[in-house]
Every structure is written in C-alpha cells, then in structure tokens.
Short mmCIF file of the C-alpha atoms (twelve columns), coordinates in Angstrom:
data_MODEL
# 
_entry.id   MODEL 
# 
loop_
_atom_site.group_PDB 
_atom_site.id 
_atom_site.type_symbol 
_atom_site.label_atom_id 
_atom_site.label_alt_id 
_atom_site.label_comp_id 
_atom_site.label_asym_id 
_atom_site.label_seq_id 
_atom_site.Cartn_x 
_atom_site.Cartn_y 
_atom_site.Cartn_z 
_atom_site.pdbx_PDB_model_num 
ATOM 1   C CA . UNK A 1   92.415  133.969 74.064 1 
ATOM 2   C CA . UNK A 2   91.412  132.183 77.276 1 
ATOM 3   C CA . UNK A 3   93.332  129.237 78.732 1 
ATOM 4   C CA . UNK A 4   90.275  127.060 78.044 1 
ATOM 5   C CA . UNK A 5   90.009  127.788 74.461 1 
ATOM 6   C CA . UNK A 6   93.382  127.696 74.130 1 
ATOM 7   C CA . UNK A 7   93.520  124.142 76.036 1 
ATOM 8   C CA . UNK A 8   90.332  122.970 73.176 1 
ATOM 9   C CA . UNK A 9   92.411  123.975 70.713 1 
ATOM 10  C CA . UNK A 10  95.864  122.458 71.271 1 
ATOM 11  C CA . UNK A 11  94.103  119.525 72.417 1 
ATOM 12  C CA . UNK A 12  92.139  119.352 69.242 1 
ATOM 13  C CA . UNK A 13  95.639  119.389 67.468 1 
ATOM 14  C CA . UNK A 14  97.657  116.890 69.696 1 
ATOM 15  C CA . UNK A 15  94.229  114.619 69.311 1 
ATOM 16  C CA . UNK A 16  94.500  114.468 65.656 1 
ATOM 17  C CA . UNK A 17  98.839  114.030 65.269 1 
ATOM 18  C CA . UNK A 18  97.814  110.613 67.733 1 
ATOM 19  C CA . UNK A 19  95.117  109.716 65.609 1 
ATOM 20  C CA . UNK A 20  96.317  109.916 62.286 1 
ATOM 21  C CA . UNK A 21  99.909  109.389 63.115 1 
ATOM 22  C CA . UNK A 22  99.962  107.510 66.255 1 
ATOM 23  C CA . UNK A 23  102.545 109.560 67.997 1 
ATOM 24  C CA . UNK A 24  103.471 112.930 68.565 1 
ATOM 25  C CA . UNK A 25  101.064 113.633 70.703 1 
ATOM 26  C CA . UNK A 26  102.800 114.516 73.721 1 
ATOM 27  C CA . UNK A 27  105.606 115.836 71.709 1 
ATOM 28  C CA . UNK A 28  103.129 118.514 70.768 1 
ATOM 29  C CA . UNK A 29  101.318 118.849 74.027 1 
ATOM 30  C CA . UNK A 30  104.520 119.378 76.158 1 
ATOM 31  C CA . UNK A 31  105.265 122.533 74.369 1 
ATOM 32  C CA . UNK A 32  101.999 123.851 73.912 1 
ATOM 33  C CA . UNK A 33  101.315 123.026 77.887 1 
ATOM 34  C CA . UNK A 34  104.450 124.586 78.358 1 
ATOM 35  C CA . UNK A 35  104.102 127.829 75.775 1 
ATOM 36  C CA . UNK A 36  100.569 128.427 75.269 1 
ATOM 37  C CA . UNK A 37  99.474  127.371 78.845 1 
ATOM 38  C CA . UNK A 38  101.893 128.545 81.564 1 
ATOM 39  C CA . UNK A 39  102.830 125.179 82.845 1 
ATOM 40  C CA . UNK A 40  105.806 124.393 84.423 1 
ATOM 41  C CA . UNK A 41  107.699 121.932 82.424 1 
ATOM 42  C CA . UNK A 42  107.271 119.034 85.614 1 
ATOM 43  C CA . UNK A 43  103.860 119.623 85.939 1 
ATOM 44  C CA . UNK A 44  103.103 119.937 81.671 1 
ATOM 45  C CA . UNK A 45  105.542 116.750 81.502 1 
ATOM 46  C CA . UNK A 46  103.027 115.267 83.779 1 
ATOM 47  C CA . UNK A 47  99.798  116.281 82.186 1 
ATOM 48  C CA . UNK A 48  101.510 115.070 79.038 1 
ATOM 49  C CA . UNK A 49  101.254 111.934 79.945 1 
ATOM 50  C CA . UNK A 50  97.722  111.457 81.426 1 
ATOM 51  C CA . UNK A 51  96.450  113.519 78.277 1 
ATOM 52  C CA . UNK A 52  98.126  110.985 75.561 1 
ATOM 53  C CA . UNK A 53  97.733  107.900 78.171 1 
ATOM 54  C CA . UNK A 54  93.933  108.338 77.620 1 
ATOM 55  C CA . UNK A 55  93.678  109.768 74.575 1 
ATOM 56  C CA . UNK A 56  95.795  106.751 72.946 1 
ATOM 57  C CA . UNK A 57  93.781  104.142 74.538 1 
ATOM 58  C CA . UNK A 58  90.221  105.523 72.983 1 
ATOM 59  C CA . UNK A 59  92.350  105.567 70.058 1 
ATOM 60  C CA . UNK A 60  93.920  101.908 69.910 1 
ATOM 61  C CA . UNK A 61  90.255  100.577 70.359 1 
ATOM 62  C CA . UNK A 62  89.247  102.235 66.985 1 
ATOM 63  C CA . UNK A 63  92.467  100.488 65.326 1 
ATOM 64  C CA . UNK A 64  91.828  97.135  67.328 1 
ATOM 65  C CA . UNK A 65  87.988  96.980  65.818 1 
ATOM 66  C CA . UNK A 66  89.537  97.298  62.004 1 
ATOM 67  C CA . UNK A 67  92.109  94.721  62.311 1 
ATOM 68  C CA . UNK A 68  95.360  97.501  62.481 1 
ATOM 69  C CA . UNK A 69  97.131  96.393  65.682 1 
ATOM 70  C CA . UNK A 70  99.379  93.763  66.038 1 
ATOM 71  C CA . UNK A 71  99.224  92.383  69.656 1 
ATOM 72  C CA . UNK A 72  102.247 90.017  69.773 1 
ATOM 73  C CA . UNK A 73  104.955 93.001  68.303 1 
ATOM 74  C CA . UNK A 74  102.802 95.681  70.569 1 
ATOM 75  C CA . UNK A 75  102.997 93.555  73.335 1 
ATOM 76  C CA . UNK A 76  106.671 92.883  73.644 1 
ATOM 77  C CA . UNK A 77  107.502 96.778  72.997 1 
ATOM 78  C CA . UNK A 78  105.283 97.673  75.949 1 
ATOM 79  C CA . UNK A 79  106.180 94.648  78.486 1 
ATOM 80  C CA . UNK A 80  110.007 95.777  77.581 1 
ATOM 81  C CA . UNK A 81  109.115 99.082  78.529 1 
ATOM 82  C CA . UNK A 82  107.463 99.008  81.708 1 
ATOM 83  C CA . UNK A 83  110.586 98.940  84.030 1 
ATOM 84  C CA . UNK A 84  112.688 101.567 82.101 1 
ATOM 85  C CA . UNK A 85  110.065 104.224 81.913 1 
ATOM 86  C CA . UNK A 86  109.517 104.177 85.592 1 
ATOM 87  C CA . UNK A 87  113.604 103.869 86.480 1 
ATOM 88  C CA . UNK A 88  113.679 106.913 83.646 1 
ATOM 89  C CA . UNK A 89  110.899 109.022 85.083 1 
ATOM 90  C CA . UNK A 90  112.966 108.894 88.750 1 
ATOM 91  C CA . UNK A 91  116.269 109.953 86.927 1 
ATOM 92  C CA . UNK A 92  114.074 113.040 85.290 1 
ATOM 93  C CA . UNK A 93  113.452 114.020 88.519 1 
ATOM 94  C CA . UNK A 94  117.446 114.751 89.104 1 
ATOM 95  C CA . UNK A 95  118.422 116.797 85.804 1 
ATOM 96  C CA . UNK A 96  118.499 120.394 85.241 1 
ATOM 97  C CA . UNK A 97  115.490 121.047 82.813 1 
ATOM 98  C CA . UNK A 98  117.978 122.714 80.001 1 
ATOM 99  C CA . UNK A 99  119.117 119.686 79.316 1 
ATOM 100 C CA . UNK A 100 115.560 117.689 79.261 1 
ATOM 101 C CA . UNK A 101 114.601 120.656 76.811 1 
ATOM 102 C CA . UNK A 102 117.121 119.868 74.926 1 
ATOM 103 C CA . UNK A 103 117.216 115.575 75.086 1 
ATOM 104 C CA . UNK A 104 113.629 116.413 73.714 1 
ATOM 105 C CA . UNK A 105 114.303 118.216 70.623 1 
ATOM 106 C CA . UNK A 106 116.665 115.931 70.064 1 
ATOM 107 C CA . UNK A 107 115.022 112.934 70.305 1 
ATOM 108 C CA . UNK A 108 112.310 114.320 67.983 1 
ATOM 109 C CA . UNK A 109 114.758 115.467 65.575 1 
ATOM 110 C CA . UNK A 110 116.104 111.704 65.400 1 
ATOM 111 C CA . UNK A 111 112.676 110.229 65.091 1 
ATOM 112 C CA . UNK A 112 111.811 113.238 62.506 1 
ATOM 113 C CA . UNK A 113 114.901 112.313 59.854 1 
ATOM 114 C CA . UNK A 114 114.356 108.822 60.358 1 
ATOM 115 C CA . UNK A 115 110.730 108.942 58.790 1 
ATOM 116 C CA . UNK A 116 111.981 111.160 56.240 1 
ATOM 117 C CA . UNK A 117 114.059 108.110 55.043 1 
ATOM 118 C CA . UNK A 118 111.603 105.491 53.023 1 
ATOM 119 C CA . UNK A 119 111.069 102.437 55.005 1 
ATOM 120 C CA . UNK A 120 113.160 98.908  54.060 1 
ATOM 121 C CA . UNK A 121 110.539 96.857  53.714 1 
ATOM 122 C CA . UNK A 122 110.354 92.753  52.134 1 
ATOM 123 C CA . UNK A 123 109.509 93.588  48.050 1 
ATOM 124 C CA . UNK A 124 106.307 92.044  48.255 1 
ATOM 125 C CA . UNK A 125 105.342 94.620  50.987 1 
ATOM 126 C CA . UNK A 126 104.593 92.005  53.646 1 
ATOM 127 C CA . UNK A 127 105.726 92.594  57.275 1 
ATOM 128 C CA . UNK A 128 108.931 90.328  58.017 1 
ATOM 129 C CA . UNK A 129 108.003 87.954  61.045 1 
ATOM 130 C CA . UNK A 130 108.406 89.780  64.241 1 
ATOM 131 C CA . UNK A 131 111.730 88.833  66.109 1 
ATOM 132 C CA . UNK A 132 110.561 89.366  69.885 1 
ATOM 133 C CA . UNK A 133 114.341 90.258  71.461 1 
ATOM 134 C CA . UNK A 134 114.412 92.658  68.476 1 
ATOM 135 C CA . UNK A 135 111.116 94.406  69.788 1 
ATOM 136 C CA . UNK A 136 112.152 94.174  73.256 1 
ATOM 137 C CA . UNK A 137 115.115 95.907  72.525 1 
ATOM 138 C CA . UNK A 138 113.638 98.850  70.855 1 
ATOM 139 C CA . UNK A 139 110.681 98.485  73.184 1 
ATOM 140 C CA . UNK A 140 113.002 99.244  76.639 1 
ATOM 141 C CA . UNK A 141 114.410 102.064 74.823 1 
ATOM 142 C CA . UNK A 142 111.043 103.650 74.019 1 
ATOM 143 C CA . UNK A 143 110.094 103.306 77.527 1 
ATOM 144 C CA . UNK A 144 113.159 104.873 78.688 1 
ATOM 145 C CA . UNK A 145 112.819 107.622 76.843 1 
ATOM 146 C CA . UNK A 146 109.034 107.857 77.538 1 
ATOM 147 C CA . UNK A 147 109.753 108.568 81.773 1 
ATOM 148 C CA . UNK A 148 113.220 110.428 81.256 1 
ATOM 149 C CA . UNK A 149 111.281 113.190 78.849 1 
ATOM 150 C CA . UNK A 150 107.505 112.511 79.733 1 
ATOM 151 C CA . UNK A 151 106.387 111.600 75.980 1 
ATOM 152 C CA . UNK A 152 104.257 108.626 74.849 1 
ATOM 153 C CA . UNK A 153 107.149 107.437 72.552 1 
ATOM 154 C CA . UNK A 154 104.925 107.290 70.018 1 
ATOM 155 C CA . UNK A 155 106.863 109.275 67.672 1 
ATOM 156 C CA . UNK A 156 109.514 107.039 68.170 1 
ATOM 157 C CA . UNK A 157 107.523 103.953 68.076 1 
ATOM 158 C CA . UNK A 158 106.416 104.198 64.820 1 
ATOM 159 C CA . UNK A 159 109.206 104.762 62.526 1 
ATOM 160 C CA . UNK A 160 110.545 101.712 64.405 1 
ATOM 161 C CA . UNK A 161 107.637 99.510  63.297 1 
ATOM 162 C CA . UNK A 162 107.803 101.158 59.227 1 
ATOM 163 C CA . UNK A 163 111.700 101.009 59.222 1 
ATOM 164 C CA . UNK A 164 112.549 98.204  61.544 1 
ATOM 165 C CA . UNK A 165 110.054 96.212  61.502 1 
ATOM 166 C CA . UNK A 166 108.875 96.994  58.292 1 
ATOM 167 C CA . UNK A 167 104.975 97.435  59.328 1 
ATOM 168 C CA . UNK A 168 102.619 99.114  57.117 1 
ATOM 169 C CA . UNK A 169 101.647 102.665 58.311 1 
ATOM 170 C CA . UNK A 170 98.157  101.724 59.475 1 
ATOM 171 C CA . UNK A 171 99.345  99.287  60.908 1 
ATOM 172 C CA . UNK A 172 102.254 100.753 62.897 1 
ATOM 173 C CA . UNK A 173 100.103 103.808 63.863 1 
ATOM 174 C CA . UNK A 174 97.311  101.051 65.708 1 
ATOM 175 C CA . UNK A 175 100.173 99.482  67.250 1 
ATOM 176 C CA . UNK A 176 102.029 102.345 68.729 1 
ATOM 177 C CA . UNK A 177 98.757  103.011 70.023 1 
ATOM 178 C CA . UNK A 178 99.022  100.248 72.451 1 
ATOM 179 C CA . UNK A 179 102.939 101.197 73.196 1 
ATOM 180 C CA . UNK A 180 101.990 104.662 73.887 1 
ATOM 181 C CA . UNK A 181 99.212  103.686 76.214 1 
ATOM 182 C CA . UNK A 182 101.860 101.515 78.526 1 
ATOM 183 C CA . UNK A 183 104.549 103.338 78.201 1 
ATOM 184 C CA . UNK A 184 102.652 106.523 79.321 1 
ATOM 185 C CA . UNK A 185 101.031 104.598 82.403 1 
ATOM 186 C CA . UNK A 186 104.239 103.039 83.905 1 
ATOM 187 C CA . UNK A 187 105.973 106.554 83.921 1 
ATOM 188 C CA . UNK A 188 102.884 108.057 85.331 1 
ATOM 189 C CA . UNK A 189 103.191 105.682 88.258 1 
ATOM 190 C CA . UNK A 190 106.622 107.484 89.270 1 
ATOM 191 C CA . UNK A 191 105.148 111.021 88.530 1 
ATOM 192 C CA . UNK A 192 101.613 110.003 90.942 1 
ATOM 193 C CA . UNK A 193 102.355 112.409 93.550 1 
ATOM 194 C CA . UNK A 194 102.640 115.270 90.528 1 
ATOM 195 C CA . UNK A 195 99.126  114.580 89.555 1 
ATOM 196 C CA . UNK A 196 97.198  116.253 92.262 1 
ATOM 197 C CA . UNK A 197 99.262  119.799 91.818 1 
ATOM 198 C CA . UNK A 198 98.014  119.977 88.609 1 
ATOM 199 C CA . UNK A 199 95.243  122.676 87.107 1 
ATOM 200 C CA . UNK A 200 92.104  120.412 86.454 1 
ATOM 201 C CA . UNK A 201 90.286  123.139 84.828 1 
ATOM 202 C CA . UNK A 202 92.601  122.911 81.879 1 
ATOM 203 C CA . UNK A 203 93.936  119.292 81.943 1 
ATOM 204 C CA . UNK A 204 90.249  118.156 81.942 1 
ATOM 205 C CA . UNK A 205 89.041  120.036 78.655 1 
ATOM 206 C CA . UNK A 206 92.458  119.677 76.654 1 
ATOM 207 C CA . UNK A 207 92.153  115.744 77.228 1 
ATOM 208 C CA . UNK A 208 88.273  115.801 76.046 1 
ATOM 209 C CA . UNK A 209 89.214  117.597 73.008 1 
ATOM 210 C CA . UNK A 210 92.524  115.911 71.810 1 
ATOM 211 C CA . UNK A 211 90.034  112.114 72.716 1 
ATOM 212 C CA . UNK A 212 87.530  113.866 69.875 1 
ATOM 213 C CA . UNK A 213 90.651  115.276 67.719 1 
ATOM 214 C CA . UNK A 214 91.553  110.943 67.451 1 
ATOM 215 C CA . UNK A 215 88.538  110.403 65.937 1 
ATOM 216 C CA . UNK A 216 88.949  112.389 63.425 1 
ATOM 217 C CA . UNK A 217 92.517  112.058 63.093 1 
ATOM 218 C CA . UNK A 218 91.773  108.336 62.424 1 
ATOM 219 C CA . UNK A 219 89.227  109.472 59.667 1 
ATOM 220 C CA . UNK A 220 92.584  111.553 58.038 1 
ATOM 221 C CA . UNK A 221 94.760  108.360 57.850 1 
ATOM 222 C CA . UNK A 222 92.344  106.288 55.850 1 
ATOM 223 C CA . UNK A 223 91.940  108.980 53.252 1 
ATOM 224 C CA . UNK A 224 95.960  109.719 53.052 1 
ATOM 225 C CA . UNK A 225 98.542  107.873 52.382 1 
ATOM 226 C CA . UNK A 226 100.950 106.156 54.473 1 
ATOM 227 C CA . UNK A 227 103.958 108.202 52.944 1 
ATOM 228 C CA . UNK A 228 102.443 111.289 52.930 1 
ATOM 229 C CA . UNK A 229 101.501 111.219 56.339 1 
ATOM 230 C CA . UNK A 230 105.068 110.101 57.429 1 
ATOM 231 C CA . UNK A 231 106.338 113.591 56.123 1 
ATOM 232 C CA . UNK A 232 103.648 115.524 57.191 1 
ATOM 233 C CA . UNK A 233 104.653 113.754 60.715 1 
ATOM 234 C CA . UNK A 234 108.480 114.533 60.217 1 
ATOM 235 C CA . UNK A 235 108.059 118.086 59.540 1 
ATOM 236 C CA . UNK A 236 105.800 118.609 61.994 1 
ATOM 237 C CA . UNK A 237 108.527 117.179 64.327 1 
ATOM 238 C CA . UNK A 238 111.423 119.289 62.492 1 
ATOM 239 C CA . UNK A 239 109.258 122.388 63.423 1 
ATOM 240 C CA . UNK A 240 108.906 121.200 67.458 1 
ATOM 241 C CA . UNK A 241 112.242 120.158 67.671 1 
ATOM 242 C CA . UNK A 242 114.051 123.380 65.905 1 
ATOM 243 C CA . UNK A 243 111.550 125.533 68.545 1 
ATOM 244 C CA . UNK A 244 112.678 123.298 71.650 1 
ATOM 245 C CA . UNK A 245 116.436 124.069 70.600 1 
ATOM 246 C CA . UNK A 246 116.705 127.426 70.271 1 
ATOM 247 C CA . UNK A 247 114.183 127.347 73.841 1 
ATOM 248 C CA . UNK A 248 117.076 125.504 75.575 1 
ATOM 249 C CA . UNK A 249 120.031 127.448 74.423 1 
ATOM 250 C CA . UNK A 250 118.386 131.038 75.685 1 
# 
C-alpha cells in the first residue's frame, strides 16, 4: 500500500477516535506515523501534534455550536497548561527515546483503566460546580505530559472531566476538544524548528482525512452511548499501549 493511502487511512482512524472520543488521537497517530509511515519518532511526535492541533479545533467548533463545551473548566485546564507543555517539550528533547516509548504506553495504560472504572458522579447526574485550582491542577499535568510525549492529552483529559469532574461524556469529549487544541499548540511552539524537516506530502493528506474522520466521528457519539464509547476508548488504548511496551523493551 502506498504511503498516501496509508496516511488517508490512519488519518481517517485517528479523525474519528478525536471525534467521537475527544482524545486519542495522537495516541494513535504517533504509532501509526511511527509504524505504518517510517517516521522517526521526533519528527512523527511532531506531526502528531500539528495533525490533532488542527484536527481538534474543526472539531471543538462542531461541539461549541450544540452547546457541549464548557468554556470556564476548558479554559483553566488549557491556561494551566500552556507553560508545562512547552518546559516538557524542551526536556523531551534530552531523553533517550526507550524511555519516551515507554512513558507513552504507560500513560495510556493509566488513562485506559481509569475509563474502565464507572465515573463518580452527583446521583442526580448533574456536573458538581467546577473548582478552578482543581482544574488547574489536572490541567498543568495534561500539558506536561502533552510536550514531554507529543500527545494532545486528550486521552487523559477526558476521563478527568467523567471521573473528576464528573462531566457527562458529550460534554467532556467537546471540552477536551478545546484542551487538546492548546495543549498541542504551546508544545508545538518548542518543537517549531522540527516542523520544516517534516514530509509534507504525507502530513498534508493524513491531517485532511483525520479533519473529515471528526465529522463523522462526532456523528458516532450521538448515536452511542457515553459508556459504551468509554470502553471502546479504553480498549482501544489497552491495545496501543500493550504494542508500545513490548516496542520499547526490544
């Protein structure tokens, strides 16, 4: 199969985790980038991150226009973010890549047994009031890991919002939307000079399809249901994770 088919595809795949699930994106495009592409893992890191950075924010103004993104809780993730994604991407820079391999499966792993658990929500199933130094909190570790591994953080971002802050899916997909969009940017900001190395000819047509893939990713989550598409998400992240593992360890 050619690289560009193969770079429609996968981006038709990672499209559709961000718009149905809103994460996992990059978590998905790393490896493929990586596996399927011939990437190195700085410059597919990179890519990564431009790919979900613009593929998120097509995304979060679909979720804005039906009412599923709250601003004030989105807001204080991202502005808590900023900084440590762009100290993080720096630090990246410094590590052997085993051990970024492997901070990546694990991380995923975390994120993927956490949305296995069902959420603690209020009993009436209204979101608690957010508490803004609890959303700051979470939100600087997001963006930490966002430049130290070159993900979105969306697939940490949402269990956050269903467990922690006890969001409904919809709800905390729209809003991790926004996170992811941030995040992504700040990190890129340390990873600029990465950006022009990279192969257009497949960057270009993975982002186009995986901005097409949210569409209809979006169109999934309003027919399924919030639990169901929180395993479907975990497993999905089981599978990356286990793969990323035994990658590292060879």
């Amino acid at each position: 199969m050619s690289a560009l088919l193969l770079a429609l595809a996968a981006g038709a795949v990672v499209g559709l985790a961000l718009g149905a699930l809103g994460g996992g994106g990059s978590v998905l495009a790393v490896p493929a980038l990586i596996y399927l592409l011939g990437f190195t893992a700085e410059a597919a890191t990179t890519a990564s991150l431009l790919i979900v950075a613009a593929t998120s924010a097509t995304s979060l103004y679909a979720y804005a226009g039906s009412g599923h993104v709250r601003w004030r809780a989105g807001a204080a993730f991202a502005a808590a973010g900023i900084v440590p994604a762009a100290l993080a991407g720096l630090i990246a820079t410094r590590l052997p890549q085993p051990a970024l391999t492997a901070g990546f499966a694990a991380v995923a792993a975390v994120a993927a047994l956490r949305m296995l658990r069902p959420a603690a929500g209020p009993a009436d199933g209204t979101a608690r009031a957010v508490r803004p130094l609890e959303a700051g909190g979470a939100g600087a570790g997001l963006g930490a890991v966002t430049g130290l591994l070159g993900v979105g953080g969306g697939f940490l971002a949402v269990p956050v919002l269903v467990a922690v802050l006890a969001f409904e899916m919809q709800v905390a997909v729209g809003t991790s939307l926004l996170v992811i969009t941030v995040n992504s940017l700040a990190s890129l900001v340390t990873r600029s000079g990465g950006a022009a190395g990279l192969d257009w000819a497949v960057v270009a047509p993975f982002t186009g399809a995986a901005i097409l893939g949210a569409w209809d990713g979006r169109r999934l989550a309003a027919k399924v249901s919030g639990r169901r598409l929180q395993r479907l998400f975990a497993f999905a992240l089981l599978s990356v994770a286990a793969f990323m593992f035994a990658d590292a360890l060879v």
